[in-house]
C-alpha positions in Angstrom: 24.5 -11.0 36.0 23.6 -13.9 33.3 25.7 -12.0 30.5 28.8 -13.5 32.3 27.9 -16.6 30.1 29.3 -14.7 27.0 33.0 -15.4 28.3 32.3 -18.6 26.8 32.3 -17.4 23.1 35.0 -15.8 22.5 36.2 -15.7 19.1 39.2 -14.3 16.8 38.0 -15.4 13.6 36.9 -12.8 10.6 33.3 -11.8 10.2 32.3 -11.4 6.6 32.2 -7.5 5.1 28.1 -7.7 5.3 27.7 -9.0 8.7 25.5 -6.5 10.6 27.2 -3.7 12.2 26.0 -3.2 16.1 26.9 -0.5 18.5 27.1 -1.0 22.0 27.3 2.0 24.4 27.0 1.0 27.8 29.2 2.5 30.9 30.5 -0.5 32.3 33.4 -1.8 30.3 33.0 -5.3 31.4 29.6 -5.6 29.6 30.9 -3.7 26.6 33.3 -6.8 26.1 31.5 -9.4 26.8 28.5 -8.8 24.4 31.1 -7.5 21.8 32.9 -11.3 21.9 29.1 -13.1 22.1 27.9 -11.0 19.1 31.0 -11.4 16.9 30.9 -15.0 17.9 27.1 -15.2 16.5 28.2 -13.4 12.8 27.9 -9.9 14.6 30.8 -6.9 13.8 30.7 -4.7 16.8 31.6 -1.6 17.7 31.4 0.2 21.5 30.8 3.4 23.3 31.5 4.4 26.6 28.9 6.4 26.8 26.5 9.4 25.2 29.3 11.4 23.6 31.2 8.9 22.2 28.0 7.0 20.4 27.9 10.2 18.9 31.1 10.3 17.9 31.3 7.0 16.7 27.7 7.9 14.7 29.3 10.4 12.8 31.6 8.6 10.7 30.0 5.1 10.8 26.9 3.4 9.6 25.1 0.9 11.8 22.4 -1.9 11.6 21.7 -2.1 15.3 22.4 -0.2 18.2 22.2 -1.8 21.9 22.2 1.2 24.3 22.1 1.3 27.9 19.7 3.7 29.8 21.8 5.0 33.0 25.1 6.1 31.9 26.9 9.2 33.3 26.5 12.2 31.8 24.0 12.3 29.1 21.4 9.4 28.9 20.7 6.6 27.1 16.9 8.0 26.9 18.8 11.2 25.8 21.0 9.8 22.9 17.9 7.8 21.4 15.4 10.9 21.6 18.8 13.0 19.5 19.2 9.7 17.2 15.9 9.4 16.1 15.5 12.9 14.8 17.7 11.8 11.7 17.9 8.0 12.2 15.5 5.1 12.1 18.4 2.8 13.3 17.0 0.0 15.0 17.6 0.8 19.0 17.6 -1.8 21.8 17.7 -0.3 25.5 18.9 -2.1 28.0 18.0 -1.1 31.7 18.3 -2.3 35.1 14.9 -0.6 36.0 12.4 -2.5 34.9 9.8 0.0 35.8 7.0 0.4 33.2 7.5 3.6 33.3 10.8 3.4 31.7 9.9 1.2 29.1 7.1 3.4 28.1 9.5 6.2 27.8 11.4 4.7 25.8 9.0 3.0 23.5 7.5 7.0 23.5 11.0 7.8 22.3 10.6 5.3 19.1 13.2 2.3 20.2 12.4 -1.0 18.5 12.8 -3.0 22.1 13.7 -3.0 25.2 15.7 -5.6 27.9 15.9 -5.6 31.4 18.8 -6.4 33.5 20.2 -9.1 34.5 19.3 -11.0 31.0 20.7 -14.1 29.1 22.9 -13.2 25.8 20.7 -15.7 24.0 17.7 -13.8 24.5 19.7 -10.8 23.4 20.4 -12.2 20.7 17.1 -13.7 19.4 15.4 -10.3 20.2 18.1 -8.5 17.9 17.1 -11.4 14.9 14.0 -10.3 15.5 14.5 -6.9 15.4 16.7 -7.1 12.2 14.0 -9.7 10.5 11.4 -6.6 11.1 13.7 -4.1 9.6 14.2 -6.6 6.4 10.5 -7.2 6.3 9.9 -3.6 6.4 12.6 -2.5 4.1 11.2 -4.9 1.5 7.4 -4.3 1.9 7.7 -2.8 -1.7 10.2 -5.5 -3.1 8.9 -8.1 -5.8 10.9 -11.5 -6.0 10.8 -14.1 -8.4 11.6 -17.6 -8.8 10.8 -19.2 -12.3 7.8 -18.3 -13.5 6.8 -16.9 -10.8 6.4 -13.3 -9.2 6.0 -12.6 -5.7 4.4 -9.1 -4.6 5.3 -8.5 -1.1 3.4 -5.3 -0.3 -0.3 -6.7 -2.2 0.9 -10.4 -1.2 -0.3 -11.2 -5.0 1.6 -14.1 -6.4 1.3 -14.3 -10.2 2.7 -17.0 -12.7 3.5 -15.8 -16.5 1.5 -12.7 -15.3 -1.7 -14.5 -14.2 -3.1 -14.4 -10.5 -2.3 -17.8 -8.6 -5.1 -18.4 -5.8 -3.9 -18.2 -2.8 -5.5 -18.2 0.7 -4.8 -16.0 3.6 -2.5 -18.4 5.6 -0.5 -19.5 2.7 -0.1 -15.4 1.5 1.2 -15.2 5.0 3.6 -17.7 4.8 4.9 -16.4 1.4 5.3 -13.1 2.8 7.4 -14.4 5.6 9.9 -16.2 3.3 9.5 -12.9 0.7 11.0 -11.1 3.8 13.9 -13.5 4.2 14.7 -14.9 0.3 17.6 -17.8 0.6 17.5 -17.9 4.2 16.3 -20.6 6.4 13.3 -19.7 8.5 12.9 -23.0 11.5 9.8 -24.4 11.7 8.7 -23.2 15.3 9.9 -19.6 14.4 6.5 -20.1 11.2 4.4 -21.8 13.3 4.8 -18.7 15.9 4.1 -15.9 13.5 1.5 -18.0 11.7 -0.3 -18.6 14.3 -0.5 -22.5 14.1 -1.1 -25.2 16.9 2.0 -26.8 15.6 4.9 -27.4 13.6 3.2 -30.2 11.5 0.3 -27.6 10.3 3.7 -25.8 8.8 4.4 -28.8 7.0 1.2 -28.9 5.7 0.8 -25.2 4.8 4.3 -26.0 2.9 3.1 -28.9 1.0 0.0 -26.6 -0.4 2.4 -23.9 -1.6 4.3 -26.4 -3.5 1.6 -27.7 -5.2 1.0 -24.5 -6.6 4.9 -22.8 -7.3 6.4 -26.1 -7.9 6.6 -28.3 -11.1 7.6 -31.7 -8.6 6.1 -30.8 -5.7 8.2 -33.6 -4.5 11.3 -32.6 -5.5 10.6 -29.2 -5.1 13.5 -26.2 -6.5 12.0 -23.0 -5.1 10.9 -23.7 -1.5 13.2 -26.3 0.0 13.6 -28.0 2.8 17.0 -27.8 5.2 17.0 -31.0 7.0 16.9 -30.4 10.6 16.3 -26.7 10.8 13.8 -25.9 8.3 12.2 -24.3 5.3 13.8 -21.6 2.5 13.0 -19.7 -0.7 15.2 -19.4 -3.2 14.1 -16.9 -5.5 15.5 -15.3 -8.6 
């Protein structure tokens, strides 16, 4: 299958304390390894399971940010495990099966899991679908958080930005945008990845959308200190 590319990233060195914490439980050892090396390669600590039993066992005494969990395993289910988890978790869960009946992706979207990836698949798909998964989850987790940056104050859940305490006008696209970055403070968001989400034909109406909010947030829109630019890769708030 395509995840045989992952021999190619193998890696010994450390992964900082805060790296997100995935579990993979999947029967077949051989796929348990090579996702583990691919993910700690791409700033990923992993753990593994064998199956049902020990993803509870490793459950019980750890926290996790992720869980990738196959759906035919011997024994107890990976539709099983997920229906048990989510009765006390809102872990983010990514199923992986080599049915791709709709059937069994309605199940499992019944069950509550955030996505779900058919066999065979590439590890950079994998991958992105997990970034995505985990830029939801910060989204979410911050709907009610308020950032600042100078003068400035950003309210994610009411997308209001204020300056000294007074309403700045802003219109729907650029609230959008804000609310992206809100979601993601000091880390680089590309270009096509705001384009996507924004809805735009391309990535120069991003560029354009990103001059606008700099006329309004920054003192030198052309040296700008709150919303940068990362040459090559993209945009980034800094905030407070």
């Amino acid at each position: 299958m395509a995840v045989t590319d992952a021999s190619a990233h193998l890696g010994g060195h450390a992964l900082a304390d805060d790296a997100p914490h995935v579990l993979v439980v999947d029967d077949d050892e051989r796929i348990r390894d090579l996702l583990s090396r691919y993910l700690q390669e791409n700033g990923f600590r992993v753990s593994q399971a064998e199956n049902g039993a020990a993803a509870r066992g490793k459950l019980q005494g750890l926290a996790f940010d992720l869980i990738i969990l196959d759906v035919m395993m011997p024994g107890e289910t990976g539709f099983s495990v997920a229906s048990h988890l989510r009765e006390t978790s809102d872990v983010p869960i990514l199923m992986l099966t080599a049915r791709s009946e709709p059937e069994f992706r309605i199940q499992g979207l019944e069950i509550g899991v955030d996505d779900y990836l058919a066999k065979p698949f590439e590890p950079r798909e994998l991958l992105l679908r997990l970034q995505n998964i985990m830029r939801r989850k910060t989204v979410t987790t911050d709907s009610e958080a308020v950032h600042r940056f100078g003068p400035f104050t950003f309210h994610v859940k009411r997308c209001e930005l204020l300056r000294d305490g007074e309403p700045v006008r802003l219109t729907d696209r650029e609230r959008e945008m804000l609310r992206e970055f809100a979601g993601q403070p000091g880390t680089t968001i590309s270009r096509e990845h705001l384009a996507k989400v924004g809805g735009y034909e391309n990535e120069r109406a991003v560029d354009v959308q990103i001059n606008r909010i700099r006329q309004k947030v920054e003192l030198d829109p052309s040296n700008p200190r709150y919303l940068q630019t990362v040459r090559g890769r993209g945009y980034v708030l800094h905030t407070d």
